[in-house]
C-alpha positions in Angstrom: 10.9 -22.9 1.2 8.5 -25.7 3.2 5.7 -27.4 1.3 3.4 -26.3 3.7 3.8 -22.2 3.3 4.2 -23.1 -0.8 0.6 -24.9 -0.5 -0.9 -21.7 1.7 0.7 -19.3 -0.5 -0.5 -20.7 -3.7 -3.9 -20.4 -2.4 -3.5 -16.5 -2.5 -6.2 -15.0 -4.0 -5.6 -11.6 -6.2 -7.5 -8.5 -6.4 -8.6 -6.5 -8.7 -9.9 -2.9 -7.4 -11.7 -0.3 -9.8 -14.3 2.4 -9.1 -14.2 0.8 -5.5 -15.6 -2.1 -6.8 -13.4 -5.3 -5.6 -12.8 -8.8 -8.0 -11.3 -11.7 -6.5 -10.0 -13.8 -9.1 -8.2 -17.0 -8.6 -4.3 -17.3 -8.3 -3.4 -19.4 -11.4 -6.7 -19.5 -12.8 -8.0 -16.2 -14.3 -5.0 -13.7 -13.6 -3.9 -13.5 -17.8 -7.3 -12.1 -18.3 -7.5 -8.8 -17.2 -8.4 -5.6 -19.6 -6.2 -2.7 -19.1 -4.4 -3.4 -15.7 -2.3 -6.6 -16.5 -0.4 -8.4 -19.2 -0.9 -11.9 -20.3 1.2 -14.9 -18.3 4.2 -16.7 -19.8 3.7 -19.7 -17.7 0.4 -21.6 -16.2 0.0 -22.0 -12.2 -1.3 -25.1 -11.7 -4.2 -24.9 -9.5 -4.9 -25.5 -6.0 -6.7 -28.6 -4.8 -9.4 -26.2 -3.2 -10.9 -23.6 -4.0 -9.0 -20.4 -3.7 -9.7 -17.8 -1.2 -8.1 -14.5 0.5 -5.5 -15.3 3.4 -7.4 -14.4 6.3 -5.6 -16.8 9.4 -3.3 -15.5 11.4 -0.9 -18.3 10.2 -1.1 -17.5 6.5 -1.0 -13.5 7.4 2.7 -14.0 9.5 3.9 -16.0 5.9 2.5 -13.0 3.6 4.4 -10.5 5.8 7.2 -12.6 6.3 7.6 -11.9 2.5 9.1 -8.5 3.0 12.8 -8.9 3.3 13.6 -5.5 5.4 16.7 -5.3 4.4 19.3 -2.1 5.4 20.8 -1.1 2.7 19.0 -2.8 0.2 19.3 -1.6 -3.8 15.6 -2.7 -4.7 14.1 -1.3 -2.1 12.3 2.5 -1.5 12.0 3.9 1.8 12.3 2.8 5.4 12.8 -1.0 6.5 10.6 -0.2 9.8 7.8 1.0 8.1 4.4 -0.2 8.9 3.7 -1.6 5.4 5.5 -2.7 2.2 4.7 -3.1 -1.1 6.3 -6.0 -3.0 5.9 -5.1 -6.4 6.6 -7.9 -9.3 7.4 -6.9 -12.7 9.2 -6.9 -15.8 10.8 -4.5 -17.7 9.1 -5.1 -21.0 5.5 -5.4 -19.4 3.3 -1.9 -20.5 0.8 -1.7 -17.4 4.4 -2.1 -15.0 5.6 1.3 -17.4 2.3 3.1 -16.6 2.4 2.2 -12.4 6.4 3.1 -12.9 5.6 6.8 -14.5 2.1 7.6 -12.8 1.6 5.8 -10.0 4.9 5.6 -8.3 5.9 8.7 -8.0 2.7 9.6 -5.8 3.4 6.9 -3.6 6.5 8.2 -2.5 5.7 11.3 -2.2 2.3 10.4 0.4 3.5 7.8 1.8 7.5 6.4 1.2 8.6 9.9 2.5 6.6 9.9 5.3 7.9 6.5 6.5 4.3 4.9 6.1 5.3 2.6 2.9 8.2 0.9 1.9 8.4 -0.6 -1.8 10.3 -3.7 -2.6 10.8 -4.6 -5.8 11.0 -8.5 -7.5 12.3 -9.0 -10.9 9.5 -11.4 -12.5 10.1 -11.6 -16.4 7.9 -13.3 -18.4 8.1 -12.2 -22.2 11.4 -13.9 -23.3 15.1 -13.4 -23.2 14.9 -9.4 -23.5 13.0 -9.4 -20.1 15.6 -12.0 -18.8 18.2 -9.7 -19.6 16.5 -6.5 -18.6 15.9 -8.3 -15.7 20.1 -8.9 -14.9 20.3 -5.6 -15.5 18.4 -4.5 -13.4 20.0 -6.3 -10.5 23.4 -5.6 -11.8 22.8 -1.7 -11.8 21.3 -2.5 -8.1 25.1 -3.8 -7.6 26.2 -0.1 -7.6 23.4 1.2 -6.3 21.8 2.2 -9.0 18.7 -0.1 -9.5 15.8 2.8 -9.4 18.1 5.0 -11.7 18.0 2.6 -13.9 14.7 1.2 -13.2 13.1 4.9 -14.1 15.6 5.0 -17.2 14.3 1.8 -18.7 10.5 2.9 -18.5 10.6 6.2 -18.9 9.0 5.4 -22.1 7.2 2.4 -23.6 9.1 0.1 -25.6 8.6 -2.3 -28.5 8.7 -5.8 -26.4 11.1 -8.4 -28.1 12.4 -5.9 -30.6 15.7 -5.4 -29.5 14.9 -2.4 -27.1 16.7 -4.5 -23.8 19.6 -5.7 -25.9 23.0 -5.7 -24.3 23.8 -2.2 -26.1 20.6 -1.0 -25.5 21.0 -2.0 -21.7 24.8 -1.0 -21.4 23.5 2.6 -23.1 20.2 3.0 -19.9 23.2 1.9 -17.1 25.3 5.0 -18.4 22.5 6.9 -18.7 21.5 5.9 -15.2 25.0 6.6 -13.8 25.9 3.5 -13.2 29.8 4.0 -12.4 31.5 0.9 -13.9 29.9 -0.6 -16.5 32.1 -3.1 -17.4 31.6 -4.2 -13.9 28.4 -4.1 -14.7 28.7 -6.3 -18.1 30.0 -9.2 -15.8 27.7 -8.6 -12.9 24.7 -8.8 -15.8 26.1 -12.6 -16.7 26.8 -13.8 -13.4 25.9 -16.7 -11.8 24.5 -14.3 -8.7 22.4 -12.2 -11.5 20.8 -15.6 -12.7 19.9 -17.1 -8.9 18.5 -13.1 -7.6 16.5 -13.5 -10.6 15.4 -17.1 -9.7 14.7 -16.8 -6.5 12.5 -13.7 -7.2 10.6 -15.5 -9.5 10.2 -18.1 -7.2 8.4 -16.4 -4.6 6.0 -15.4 -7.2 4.9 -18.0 -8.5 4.0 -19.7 -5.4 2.1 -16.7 -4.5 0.2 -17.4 -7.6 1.6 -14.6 -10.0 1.7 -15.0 -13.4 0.9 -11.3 -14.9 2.5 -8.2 -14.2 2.4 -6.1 -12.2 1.0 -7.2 -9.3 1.6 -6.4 -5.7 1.2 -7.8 -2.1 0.5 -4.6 0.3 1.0 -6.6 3.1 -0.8 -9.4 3.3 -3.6 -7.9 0.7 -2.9 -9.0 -3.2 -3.8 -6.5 -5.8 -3.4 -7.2 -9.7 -2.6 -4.9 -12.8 -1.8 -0.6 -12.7 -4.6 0.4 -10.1 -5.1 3.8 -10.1 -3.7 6.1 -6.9 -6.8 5.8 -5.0 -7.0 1.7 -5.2 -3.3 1.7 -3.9 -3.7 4.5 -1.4 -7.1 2.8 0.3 -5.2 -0.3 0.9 -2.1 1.3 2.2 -4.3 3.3 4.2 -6.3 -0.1 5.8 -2.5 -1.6 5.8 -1.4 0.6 8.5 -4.0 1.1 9.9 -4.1 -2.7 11.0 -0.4 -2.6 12.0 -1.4 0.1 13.9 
């Protein structure tokens, strides 16, 4: 990824939107210290050289979109790869406020906007508590390898979980693939320990940090940054403004 778009992108600033009130707080600086919407950061961002602010240039709005991957066919991905605005959602497994968007939230965005081809949701692994998040995280992908990421993604929070406690050990995680369907799971054993697993994961993480992430969940609707389980109406306003703008 060029210097130049790592520089812009960790510049992002992220928002937090409640009772139609809107925070910016800086990428790297204040993120961990949100009540009730995010969960604290494994690792620090440094911080820019200058003071943070929202991507408003047309050059640093073509790098946000160009974030969305679009891909046919992809596993971690919800609804069409034409439509007018994604959601890039980054989160982990073990994190409690990604559990809450995952059982209350999401659901309503498909159904208002994902089905009617206004929203597409792309999902990044991003774990930050430890190994079990690391191998939730695997997982995940290798579920996503028989396309069954989302059955297992809805499995493995369809409840909130002790974090570190052995609730995303390897039986634990074997038991939510055959409980998501996932046909071969001793396909999916060595897809969980692959090399592939381990980069996906990487590279996912990657692309969040240099945005500045470093709680979960947080989500880029576009090119607009939003931080922590938002309720419907944050999410739907800024979908709304999304397409609106991409016309």
């Amino acid at each position: 990824m060029p210097s130049s778009l790592r520089t812009r992108r960790r510049r992002l600033t992220w928002i937090v939107v409640s009772g139609g009130v809107t925070a910016a707080l800086a990428a790297g600086l204040a993120l961990g210290g949100v009540s009730g919407g995010s969960a604290s950061p494994a690792r620090p961002v440094p911080a820019a050289s200058s003071p943070t602010v929202q991507a408003t240039s047309d050059e640093q709005q073509k790098s946000l979109l160009a974030l969305a991957r679009r891909m046919e066919g992809d596993p971690m991905a919800l609804g069409r790869a034409d439509a007018p605005v994604v959601l890039i959602a980054y989160e982990d497994f073990q994190c409690p406020f990604c559990g809450k968007f995952a059982r209350e939230t999401k659901p309503e965005l498909l159904r208002k906007y994902v089905d009617k081809g206004v929203l597409r949701i792309e999902w990044r692994n991003f774990p930050i508590f430890g190994a079990e998040s690391e191998q939730a995280a695997r997982a995940a992908w290798a579920a996503g390898q028989q396309g069954r990421f989302w059955q297992f993604h809805d499995v493995a929070y369809a409840k909130e979980r002790a974090r570190n406690q052995g609730e995303f050990s390897s039986a634990r995680l074997r038991e939510m693939a055959r409980e998501a369907g996932v046909p071969d799971l001793d396909r999916f054993e060595a897809d969980k320990k692959s090399k592939a697993a381990g980069a996906a994961v990487g590279k996912d993480q990657e692309e969040g940090y240099v945005l500045g992430v470093s709680s979960t969940p947080a989500f880029l609707v576009n090119t607009t940054p939003i931080l922590g389980a938002q309720p419907l109406s944050a999410f739907g306003a800024v979908i709304e403004q999304a397409a609106k703008e991409a016309g």
